[in-house]
N, C-alpha and C positions, 0 to 999 in steps of 0.2 A: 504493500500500500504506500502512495506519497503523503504523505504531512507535511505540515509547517518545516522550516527549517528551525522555528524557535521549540517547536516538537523533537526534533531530531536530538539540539545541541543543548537542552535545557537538562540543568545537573540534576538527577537525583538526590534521597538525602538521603544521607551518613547514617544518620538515627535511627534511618527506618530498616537499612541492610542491617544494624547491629541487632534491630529485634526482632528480626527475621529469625537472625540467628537463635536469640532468646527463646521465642516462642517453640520453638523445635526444641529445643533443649528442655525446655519445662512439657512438653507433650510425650519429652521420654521420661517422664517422672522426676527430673532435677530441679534441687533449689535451690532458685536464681535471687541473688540482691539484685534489683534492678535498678541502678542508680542513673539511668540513662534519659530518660523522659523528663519534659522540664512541666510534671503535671503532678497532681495530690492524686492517693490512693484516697478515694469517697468517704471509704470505709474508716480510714485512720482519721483523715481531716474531712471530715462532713462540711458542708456551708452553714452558717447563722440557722437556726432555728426560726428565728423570725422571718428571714427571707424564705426559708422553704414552706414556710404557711404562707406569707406574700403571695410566693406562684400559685400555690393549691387554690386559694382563694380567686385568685385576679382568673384563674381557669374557669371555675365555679362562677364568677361575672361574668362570662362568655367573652374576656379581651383575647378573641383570637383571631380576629381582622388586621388587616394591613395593620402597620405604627405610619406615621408621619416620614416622610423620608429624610427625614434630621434627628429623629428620637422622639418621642412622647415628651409632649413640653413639661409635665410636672417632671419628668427624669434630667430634663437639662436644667431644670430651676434648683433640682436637686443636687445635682453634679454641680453646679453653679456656688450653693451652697459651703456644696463639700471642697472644691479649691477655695475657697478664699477661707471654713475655719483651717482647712492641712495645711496650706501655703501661703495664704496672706497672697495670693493673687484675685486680680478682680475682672476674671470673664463673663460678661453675660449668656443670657442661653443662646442668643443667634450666634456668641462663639464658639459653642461647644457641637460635637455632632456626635451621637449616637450611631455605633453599629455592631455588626457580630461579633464581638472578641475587637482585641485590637488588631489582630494582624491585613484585615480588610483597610483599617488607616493609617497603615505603614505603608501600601499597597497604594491605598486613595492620595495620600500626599508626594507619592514619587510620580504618580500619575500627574498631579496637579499640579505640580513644578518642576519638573525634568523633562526636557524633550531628549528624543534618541541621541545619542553621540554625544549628549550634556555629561560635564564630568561631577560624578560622586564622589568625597570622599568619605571613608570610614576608618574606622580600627580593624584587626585581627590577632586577636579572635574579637568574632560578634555574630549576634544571629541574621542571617537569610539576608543580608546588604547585600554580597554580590548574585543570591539567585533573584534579587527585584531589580539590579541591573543588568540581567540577562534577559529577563521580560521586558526591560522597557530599552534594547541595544544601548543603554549606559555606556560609559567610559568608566568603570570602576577603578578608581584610586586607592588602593590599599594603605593604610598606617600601617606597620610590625610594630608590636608594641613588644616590652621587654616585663621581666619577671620582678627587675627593681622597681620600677613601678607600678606593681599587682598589674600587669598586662590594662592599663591603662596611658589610655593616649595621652603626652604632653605635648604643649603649644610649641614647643622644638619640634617634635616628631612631626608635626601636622604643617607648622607653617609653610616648608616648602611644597606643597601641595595644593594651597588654597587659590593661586592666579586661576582664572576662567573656569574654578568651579560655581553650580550653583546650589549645590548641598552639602552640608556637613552632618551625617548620620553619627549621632550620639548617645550612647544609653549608659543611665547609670540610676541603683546599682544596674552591674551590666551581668547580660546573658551573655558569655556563659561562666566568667569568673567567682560571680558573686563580689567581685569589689567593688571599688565606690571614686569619684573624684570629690578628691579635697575642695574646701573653700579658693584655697592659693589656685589650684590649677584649672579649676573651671573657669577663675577670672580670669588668669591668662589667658584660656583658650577665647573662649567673650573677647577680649580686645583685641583678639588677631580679625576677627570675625568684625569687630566694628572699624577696625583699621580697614579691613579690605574694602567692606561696604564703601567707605568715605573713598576710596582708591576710583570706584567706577562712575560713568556718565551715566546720567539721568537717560540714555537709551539702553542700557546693560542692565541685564535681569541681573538684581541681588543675589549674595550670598544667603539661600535661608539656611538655618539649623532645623532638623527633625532631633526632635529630643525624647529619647523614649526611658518613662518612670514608670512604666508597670510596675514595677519594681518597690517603692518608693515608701511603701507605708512598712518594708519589710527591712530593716535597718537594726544592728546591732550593739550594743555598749556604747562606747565615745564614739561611736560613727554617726556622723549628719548629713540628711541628704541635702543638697543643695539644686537649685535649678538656674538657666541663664537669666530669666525676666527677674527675678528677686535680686538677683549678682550684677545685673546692668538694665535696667528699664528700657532703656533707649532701645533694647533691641527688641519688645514687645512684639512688634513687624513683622518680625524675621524668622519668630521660632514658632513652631506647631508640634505642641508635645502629644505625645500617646499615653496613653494610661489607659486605666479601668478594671474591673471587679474582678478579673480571673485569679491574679495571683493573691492579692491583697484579703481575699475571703476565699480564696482556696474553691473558686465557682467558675473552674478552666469551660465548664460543660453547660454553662447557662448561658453565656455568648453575650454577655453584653459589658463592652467597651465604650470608652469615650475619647474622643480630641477634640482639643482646644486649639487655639490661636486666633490670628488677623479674620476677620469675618469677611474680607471677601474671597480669605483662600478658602474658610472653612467650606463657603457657600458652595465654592468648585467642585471640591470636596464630595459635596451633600450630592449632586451630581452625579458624580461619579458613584460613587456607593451605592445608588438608586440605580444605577443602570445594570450595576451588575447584583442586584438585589442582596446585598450583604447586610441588610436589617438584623438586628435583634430580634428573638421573637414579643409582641406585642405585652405576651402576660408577667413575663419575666423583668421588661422594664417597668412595668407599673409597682411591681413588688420591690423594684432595687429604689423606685423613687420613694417607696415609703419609709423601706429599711435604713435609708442612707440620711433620713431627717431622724431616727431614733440615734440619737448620740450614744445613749447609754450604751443599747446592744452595740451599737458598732464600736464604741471603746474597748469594752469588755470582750469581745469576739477576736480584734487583734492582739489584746496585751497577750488572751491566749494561745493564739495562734503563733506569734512572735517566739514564746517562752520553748513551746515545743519546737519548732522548727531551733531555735537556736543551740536547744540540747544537744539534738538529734545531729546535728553541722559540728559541733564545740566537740562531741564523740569521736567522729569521724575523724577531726582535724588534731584529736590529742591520740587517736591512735597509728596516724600515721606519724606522727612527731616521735610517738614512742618507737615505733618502727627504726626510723631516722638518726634514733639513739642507740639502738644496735646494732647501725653501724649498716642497715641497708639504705640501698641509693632511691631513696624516695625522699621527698618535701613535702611542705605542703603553704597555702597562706594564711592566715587567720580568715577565721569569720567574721563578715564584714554587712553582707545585706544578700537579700534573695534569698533563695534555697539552695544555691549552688557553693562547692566546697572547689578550688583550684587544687590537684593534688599533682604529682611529679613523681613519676615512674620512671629511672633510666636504668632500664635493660637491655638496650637493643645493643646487639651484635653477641646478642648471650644464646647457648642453647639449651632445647628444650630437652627434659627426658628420654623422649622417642629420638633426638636427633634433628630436630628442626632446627632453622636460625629464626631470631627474630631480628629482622630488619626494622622496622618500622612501629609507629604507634598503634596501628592498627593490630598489627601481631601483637604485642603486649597486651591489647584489650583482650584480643580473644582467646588470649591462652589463660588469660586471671579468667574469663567466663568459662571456660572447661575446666580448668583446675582449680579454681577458686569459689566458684558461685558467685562472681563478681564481676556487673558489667559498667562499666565506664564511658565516657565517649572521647574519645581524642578530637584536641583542639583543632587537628586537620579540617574536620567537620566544618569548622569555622573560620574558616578561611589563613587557616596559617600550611606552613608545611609540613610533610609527610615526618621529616624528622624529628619534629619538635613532638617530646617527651611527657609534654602539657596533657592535663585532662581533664575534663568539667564532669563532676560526681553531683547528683542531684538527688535527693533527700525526702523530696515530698511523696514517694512512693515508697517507702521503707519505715518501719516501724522502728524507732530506740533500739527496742531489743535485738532486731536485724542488725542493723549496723555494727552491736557491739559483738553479736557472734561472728560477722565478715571477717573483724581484722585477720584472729589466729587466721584462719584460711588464706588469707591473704599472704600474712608472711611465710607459713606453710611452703605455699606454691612458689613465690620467688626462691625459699632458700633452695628448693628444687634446679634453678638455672646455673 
């Protein structure tokens, strides 16, 4: 058959070969950590209680017609609400737009301001930047970021990159480290970004930032998140952040995301999203607009949510540290925000028991998933190289108790190579 040619050369993904793998392995009867998936087991981390009556209910009203093709305005006056008490930012609801999840508005704003051959820059590692500059024939500009800076980008690494771009993809904390930018370096990054602005003609499309905080309510000890519009105003314009309910109430399955920004990109946006019908479903916003004016629940939902995720990461990151102290070649970073733990495997060029080599990160994952019961994802995944030893371990599918049976096995199997 002929297809597209963006059919033919469009990357598959890393994650989904690694649970291929998994799922066969657990259909021969093995138990697998799966620390791969950037999603909550239901069962472990449920959503709000009050939002799961929400839907039941708003079902029980029959809200199961079209939504507005912006979001149900009580959910943007809501959402409207919720940034300015989280952020002390001030969007009203024709800035905000409602849709499935956020990844439709990561999707909607590369659409809305990138044309084909326009150049992107991002970091690597980071989620799905260069597969949404293969869908839209992008110039994708890579940052490598380094391990002294928790694999985030600094206004050195990025500056030479920024002439004739017209985005700067940013997330923090980020997918798939779980780290975070400091105060110091997002302002640096902000001035490189309003220096260039000030650089172009009143004919040259601006630099915008895409700022993605999914992430943002999940934030650990002395760590604070920060965003560009609170760290420089002026650049209000320019930035169109992502967020919304999946990570933050552990409600990956309920589909409703929001973004913000300039309200006649939002509007483009709104557009776009409509055309390729990436709606919310209608009953699930009306439930998130009610939940999300209950302060109490929603306080009390994260402080909980927070505390377990942060055990469950602090485990992880002290057992491979103990690891580390006997003197095997693995690291790791602190716990910082999100679900995700940075861990450091360097085995390659080691052999296996049977006689294998492992070359590459990808070998190391999959030989901890046979001999370990431990699956991982290499930072390859995300746009770094095959050699880098990096690997993002994610949390929200594994219970306490899992994680602390992993280690032994874990180091079991290395000391095997």
């Amino acid at each position: 058959m002929m297809v597209s040619k963006l059919a033919q050369n469009l990357r598959g993904s890393e994650i989904i070969k690694i649970a291929g793998e998994i799922n066969e392995l657990k259909r021969q009867g093995q138990n697998i950590a799966n620390l791969t998936i950037g999603d909550f087991d239901s069962n472990i981390y449920p959503i709000p209680d009050e939002l799961k009556q929400g839907i039941v209910d708003a079902y029980h009203a029959n809200q199961t017609n079209y939504p507005p093709a912006d979001g149900v305005l009580s959910l943007r006056e809501s959402v409207s609400g919720f940034i300015t008490s989280e952020y002390h930012l001030d969007y009203k609801p024709n800035q905000i737009l409602i849709s499935g999840g956020s990844r439709p508005l990561i999707y909607a704003t590369y659409l809305a301001l990138v044309d084909p051959g326009e150049k992107v820059v991002f970091p690597a590692p980071s989620w799905n930047n260069n597969h949404y500059c293969d869908l839209l024939t992008a110039e994708a500009t890579i940052v490598q970021t380094s391990p002294e800076n928790n694999f985030m980008p600094t206004a050195d690494e990025i500056r030479p990159h920024l002439k004739g771009a017209v985005m700067l993809a940013l997330c923090s904390p980020l997918n798939p480290t779980g780290t975070m930018f400091t105060k110091k370096a997002l302002e640096e990054i902000c001035d490189l970004v309003i220096e260039e602005n000030k650089s172009r003609s009143a004919d040259e499309k601006p630099l915008y930032v895409l700022y993605d905080q999914i992430y943002s309510q999940l934030t650990f000890g002395v760590h604070k998140h920060y965003d560009p519009v609170s760290l420089r105003p002026e650049l209000k314009d320019y930035v169109v952040f992502i967020d919304g309910s999946s990570k933050c109430f552990a409600a990956t399955g309920v589909r409703v995301g929001w973004g913000f920004g300039p309200a006649e990109i939002i509007n483009n946006m709104k557009a776009i999203v409509g055309h390729m019908g990436a709606w919310a479903p209608k009953a699930e916003q009306v439930a998130m607009a009610s939940f999300l004016k209950d302060r109490p629940s929603v306080t009390n939902y994260l402080d909980a949510l927070k505390e377990r995720i942060q055990a469950s990461l602090q485990a992880l990151y002290n057992g491979f540290m103990a690891l580390k102290g006997e003197g095997f070649s693995v690291d790791a970073i602190e716990p910082m925000g999100a679900i995700y733990l940075t861990v450091k495997i360097d085995y390659t060029g080691k052999t296996t028991p049977d006689g294998n080599l492992i070359k590459n990160s990808a070998d190391v994952n999959f030989y901890l998933i046979k001999e370990a019961g431990c699956a991982l994802v290499p930072f390859s995944a995300f746009g770094t190289d095959d050699d880098l030893t990096w690997f993002r371990a994610s949390v929200g599918a594994c219970a306490l108790e899992e994680i602390q049976q992993m280690i032994p096995r874990i180091k079991t199997a290395l000391a095997k190579l």
